[in-house]
C-alpha positions in Angstrom: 14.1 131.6 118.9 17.2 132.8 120.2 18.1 132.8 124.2 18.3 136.5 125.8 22.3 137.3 126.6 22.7 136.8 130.6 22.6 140.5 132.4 25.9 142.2 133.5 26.1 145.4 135.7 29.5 146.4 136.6 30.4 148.6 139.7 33.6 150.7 140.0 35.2 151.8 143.1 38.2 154.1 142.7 40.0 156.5 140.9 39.3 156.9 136.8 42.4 154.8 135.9 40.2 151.8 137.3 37.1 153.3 135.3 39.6 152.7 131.8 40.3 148.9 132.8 36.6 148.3 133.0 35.0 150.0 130.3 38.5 147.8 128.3 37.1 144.7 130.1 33.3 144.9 129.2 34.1 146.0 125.0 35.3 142.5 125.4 32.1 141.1 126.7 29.3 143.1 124.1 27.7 140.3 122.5 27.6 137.8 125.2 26.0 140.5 127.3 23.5 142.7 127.8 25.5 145.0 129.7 23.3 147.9 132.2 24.5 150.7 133.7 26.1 151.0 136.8 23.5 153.3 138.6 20.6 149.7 137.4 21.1 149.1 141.2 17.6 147.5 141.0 17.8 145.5 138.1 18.3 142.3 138.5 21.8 141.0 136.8 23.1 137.6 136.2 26.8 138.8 137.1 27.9 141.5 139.1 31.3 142.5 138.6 33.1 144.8 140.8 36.4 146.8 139.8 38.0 147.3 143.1 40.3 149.8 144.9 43.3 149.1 147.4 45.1 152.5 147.7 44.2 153.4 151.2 42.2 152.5 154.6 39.1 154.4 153.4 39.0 153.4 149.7 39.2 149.6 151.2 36.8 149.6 153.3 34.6 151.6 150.9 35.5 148.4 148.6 35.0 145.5 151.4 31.4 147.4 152.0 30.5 147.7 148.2 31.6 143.4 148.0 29.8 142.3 151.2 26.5 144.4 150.4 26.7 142.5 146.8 27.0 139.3 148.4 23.7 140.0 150.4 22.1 141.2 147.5 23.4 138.1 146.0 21.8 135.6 148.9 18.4 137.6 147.7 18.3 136.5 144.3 18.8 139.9 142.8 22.6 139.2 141.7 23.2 135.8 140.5 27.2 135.3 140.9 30.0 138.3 142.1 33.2 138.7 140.3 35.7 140.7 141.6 39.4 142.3 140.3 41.5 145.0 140.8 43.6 146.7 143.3 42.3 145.5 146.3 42.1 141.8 145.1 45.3 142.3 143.7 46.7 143.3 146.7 45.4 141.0 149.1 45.2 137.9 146.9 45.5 135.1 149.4 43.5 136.7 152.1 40.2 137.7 150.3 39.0 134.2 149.2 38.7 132.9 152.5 37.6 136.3 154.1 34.5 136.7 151.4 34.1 133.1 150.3 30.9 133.8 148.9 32.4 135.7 145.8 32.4 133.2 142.6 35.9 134.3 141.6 38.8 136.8 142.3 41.2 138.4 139.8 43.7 141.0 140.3 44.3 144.5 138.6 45.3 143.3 135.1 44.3 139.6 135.1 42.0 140.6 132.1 42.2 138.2 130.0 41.6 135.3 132.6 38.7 137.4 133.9 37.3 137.2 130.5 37.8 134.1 129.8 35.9 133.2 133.0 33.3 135.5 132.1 32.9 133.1 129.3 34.5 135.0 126.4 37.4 134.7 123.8 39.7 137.7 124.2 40.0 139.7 121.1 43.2 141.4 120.5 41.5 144.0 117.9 39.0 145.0 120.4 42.2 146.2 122.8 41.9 150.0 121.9 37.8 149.8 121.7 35.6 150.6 125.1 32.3 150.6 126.3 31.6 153.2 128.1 30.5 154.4 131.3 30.6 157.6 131.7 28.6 160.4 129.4 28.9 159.8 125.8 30.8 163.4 125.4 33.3 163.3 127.5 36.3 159.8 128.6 39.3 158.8 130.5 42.1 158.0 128.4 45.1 155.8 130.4 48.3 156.7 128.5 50.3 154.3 131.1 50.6 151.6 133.7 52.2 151.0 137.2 54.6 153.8 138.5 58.7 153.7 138.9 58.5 156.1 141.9 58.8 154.9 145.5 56.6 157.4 147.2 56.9 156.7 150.9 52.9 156.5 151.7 52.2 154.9 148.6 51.4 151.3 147.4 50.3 151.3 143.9 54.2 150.4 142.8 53.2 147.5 144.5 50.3 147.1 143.5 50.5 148.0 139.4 54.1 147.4 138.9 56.7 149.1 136.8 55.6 152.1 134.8 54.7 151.1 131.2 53.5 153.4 128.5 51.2 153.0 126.3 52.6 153.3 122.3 51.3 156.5 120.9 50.0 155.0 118.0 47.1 152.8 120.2 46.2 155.8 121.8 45.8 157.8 118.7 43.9 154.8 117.6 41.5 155.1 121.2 41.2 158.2 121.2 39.5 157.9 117.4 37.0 155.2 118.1 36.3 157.4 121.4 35.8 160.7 119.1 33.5 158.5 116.8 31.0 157.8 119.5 30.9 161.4 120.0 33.7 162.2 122.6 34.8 165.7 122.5 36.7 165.6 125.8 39.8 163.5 126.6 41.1 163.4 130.2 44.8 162.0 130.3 45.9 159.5 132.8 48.0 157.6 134.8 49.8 157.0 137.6 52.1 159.8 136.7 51.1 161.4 132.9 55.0 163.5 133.1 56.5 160.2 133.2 55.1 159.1 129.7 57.3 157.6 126.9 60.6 158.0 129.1 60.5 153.9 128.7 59.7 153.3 125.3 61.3 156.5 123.5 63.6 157.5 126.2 62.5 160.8 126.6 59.2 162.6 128.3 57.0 162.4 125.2 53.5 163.9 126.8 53.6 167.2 125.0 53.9 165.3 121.8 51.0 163.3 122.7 49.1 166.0 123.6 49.9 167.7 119.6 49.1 164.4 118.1 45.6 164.3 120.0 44.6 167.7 119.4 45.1 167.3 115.8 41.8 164.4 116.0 38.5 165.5 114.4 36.0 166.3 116.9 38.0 166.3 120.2 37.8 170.0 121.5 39.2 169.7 125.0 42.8 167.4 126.3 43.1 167.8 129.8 45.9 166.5 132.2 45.5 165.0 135.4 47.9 163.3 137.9 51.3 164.9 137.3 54.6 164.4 139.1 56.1 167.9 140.2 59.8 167.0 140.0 61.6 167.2 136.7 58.0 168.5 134.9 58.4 169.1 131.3 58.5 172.5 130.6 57.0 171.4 127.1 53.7 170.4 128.2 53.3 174.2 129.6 54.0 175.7 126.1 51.2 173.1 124.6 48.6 174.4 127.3 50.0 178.2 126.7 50.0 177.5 122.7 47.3 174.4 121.8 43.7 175.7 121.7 42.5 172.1 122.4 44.8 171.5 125.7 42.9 172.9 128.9 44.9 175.5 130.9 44.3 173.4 134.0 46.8 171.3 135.5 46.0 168.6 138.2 49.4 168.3 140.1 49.8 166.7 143.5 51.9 168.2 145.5 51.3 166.3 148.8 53.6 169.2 150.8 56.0 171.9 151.2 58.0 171.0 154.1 62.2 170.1 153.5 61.6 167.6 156.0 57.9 166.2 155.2 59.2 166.0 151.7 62.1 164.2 152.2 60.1 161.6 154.1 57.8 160.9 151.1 60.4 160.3 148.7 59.0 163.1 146.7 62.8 164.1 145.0 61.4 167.5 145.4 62.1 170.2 148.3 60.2 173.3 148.9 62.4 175.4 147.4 61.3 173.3 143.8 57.9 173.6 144.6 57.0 177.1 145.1 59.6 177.7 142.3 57.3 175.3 139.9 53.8 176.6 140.6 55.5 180.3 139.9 57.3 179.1 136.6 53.0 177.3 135.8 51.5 180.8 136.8 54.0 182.6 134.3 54.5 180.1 131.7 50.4 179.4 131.3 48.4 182.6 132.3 45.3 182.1 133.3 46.1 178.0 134.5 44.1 176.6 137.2 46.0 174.7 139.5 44.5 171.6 141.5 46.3 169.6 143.8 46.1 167.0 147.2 48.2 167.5 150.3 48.8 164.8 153.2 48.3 165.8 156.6 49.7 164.0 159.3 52.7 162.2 157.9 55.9 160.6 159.9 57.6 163.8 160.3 55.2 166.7 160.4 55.0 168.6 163.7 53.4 171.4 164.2 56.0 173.9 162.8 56.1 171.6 159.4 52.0 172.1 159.4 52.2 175.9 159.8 54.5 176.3 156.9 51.7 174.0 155.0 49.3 176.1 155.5 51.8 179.6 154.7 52.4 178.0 151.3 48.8 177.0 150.7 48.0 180.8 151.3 50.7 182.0 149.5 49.6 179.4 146.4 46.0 180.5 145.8 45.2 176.9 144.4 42.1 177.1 142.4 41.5 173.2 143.9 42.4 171.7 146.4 42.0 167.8 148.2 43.8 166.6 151.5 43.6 163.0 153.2 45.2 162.2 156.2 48.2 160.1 156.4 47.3 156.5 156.9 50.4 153.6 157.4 49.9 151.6 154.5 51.8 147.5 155.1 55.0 147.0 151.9 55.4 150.8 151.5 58.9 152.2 152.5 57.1 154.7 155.9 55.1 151.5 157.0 59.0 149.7 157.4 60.9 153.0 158.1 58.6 155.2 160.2 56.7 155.4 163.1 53.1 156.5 162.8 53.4 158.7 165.9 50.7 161.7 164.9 47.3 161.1 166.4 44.4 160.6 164.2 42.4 163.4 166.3 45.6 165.9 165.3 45.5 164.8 161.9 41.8 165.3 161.9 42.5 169.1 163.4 44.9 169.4 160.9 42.8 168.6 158.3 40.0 170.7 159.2 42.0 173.6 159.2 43.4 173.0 156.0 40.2 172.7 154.4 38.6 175.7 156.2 41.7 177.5 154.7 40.9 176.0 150.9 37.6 177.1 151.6 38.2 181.1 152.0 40.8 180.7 148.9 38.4 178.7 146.5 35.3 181.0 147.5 37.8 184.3 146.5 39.0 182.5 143.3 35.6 181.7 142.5 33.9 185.2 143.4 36.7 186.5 141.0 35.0 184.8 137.9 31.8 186.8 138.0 31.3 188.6 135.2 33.6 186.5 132.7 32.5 185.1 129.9 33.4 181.6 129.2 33.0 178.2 126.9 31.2 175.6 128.5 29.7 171.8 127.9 27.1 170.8 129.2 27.3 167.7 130.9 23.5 167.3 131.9 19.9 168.7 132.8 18.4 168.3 135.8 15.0 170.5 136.8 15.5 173.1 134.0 19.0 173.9 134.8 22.2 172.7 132.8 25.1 171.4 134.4 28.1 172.5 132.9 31.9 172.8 133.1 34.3 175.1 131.7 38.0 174.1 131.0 38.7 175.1 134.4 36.9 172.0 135.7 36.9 168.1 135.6 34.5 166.0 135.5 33.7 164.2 139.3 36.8 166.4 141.4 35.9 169.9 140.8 32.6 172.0 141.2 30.1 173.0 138.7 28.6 175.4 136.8 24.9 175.6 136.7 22.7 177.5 134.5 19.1 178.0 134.4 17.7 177.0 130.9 14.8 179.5 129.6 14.5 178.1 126.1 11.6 176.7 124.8 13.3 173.1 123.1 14.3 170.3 125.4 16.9 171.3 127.4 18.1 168.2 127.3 19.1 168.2 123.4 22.5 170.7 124.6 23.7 167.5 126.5 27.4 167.5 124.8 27.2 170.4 123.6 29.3 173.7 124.2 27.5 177.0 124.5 28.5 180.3 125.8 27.8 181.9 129.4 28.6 184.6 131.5 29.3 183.8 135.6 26.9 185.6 137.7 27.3 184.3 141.0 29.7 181.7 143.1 29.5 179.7 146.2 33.2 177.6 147.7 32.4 174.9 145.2 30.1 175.9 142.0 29.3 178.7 139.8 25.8 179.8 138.5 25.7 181.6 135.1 23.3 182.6 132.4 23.1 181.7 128.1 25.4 184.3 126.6 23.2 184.4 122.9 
């Protein structure tokens, strides 16, 4: 009689590019696990392994938290070792160990293979493009490259992920098949910086050509783009979204500001000038797009004039979506070494508020002006009779939702992954409520 396979529960922390390494990580592991899903909190798991996240003071914490609440979980008997990688561990390689020394082992961002191997399996080198994974069986992440070549001021995933290193077009066409034979219908490309792909192995931008080659894969419907650079953006990839069926008009684009000066402060190779000149040429180019983007508040060089004129442009811009974070001095990144930290965190606070408040009004408007459209939909899940669905205008985890109140009489549950037609009846700052167009 054969043993039963040891229990693994993974928990992710992070953006979705870390959410790609670990469903990569476990498809290595099927076979000499029984793998649960994350939200098993209270299942008991032989090995808990935790994909960590290093980007800023908030996402570390949220990471140390998530690590020492394991560990106590661990001292109960309810997790019997805790395995940790990614950013955070990559990052702070020497000082975790001794800070946490109750974690069984430590691995950075892309130590997979040793990870693995301590995990007590034999890396498999045809298993590189295959995934297990974790979110809904309809819809994935798909990583198209590695590390980033900018030098962002604020920013410490260069050093963090390294150079920027795409992935050949051919594995992902390979991916993105065994993804559309388990059923995925929407692909959501990214990467540090999706405008950047192919510039190092073909020596040109090569996403629009990606995004043809994908498109033309049985049973994908949707490609969406997330995390694009605004300076030097191929016009290319506007024409795909304009042209393409299958490529979402929605473009997830992070600006981070609009002031000369701010700008010039992040590195961003951009002024305002560019940027206001680059959301029109979007608007024109794709009709119909929906823009979301982040903005920083509270950066080495913002006073209260640079703030205002945030705030004119964000008025000015309409953005469908919008995120803001405040500043926060990160140690190795060029405005920790070059710039004083000199805006209080209860201004940046202020400032952040009324940013938000100002997103608030704009998003309400833009969403108040989709009653009474008709639009495609997939339905992501059912909870209490009511679908939860998304149009192309929204992503999966970032944006707001659209929920609709079933009245059939089959198990609502059966449309899970499926696309249906409805019409927008109502709309709050965040999420739409529609009806079954039959």
């Amino acid at each position: 009689m054969s043993r039963p396979l040891p229990v693994l529960r993974t928990l992710t922390l992070g953006c979705s590019k870390n959410r790609v390494d670990t469903e990569h990580v476990i498809s290595q592991l099927e076979g000499s696990y029984r793998i649960i899903p994350e939200e098993a909190s209270g299942e008991h798991c032989d090995t808990l392994l935790i994909n960590t996240c290093g980007f800023i003071g908030d996402a570390k914490e949220e990471s140390v938290n998530a690590i020492l609440e394991a560990v106590e979980a661990m001292k109960r008997g309810d997790i019997g070792r805790v395995v940790v990688f990614g950013c955070l561990s990559q990052r702070y390689a020497s000082e975790m160990p001794s800070l946490i020394p109750e974690v069984d082992a430590w691995f950075g961002a892309t130590d997979f293979d040793p990870l693995i191997e301590y995990l007590g399996a034999v890396p498999d080198r045809s298993k590189d493009v295959c995934r297990h994974l974790t979110t809904p069986s309809h819809y994935a992440y798909l990583k198209i490259s590695e590390g980033c070549d900018r030098r962002c001021s604020y920013c410490a995933i260069p050093y963090i992920r390294g150079r920027h290193r795409s992935v050949p077009m051919e594995e992902l066409e390979a991916e993105a098949r065994l993804l559309a034979a388990k059923g995925v219908k929407e692909l959501i490309l990214i990467a540090q910086d999706t405008t950047y792909y192919g510039l190092d192995l073909y020596h040109e931008r090569k996403l629009a050509e990606l995004l043809s080659r994908l498109s033309r894969i049985d049973g994908i419907e949707w490609l969406r783009v997330h995390y694009s650079y605004p300076d030097a953006f191929p016009e290319d990839v506007l024409e795909q979204m304009a042209g393409n069926p299958k490529v979402c008009r929605y473009i997830d684009i992070p600006l981070q500001h609009v002031s000369d000066k701010v700008l010039a402060n992040m590195r961003r190779n951009v002024d305002g000038a560019w940027t206001r000149a680059l959301i029109r040429k979007m608007r024109e180019k794709v009709p119909g797009v929906m823009l979301r983007t982040t903005m920083i508040v509270g950066h080495p060089g913002e006073g209260t004039r640079e703030f205002r004129e945030l705030l004119g442009f964000v008025e000015e811009a309409r953005f469908e979506r919008l995120g803001a974070f405040m500043y926060s001095e990160e140690e190795g990144t060029y405005g920790a070494e070059h710039f004083r930290d000199t805006v209080r965190r209860s201004t940046k606070q202020k400032r952040l508020d009324e940013l938000m408040t100002l997103q608030g009004s704009i998003s309400l408007a833009c969403n108040r002006a989709r009653i009474g459209t008709r639009t495609r939909v997939i339905v992501d899940s059912c909870t209490d009779g009511v679908l939860v669905c998304r149009s192309e205008y929204e992503s999966p985890e970032v944006d707001g939702e659209i929920l609709v109140k079933y009245d059939g009489h089959d198990n609502p549950r059966k449309l899970c992954g499926t696309f249906i037609d409805v019409m927008i009846t109502g709309a709050d700052e965040y999420d739409l409520t529609a009806r079954i167009v039959r």
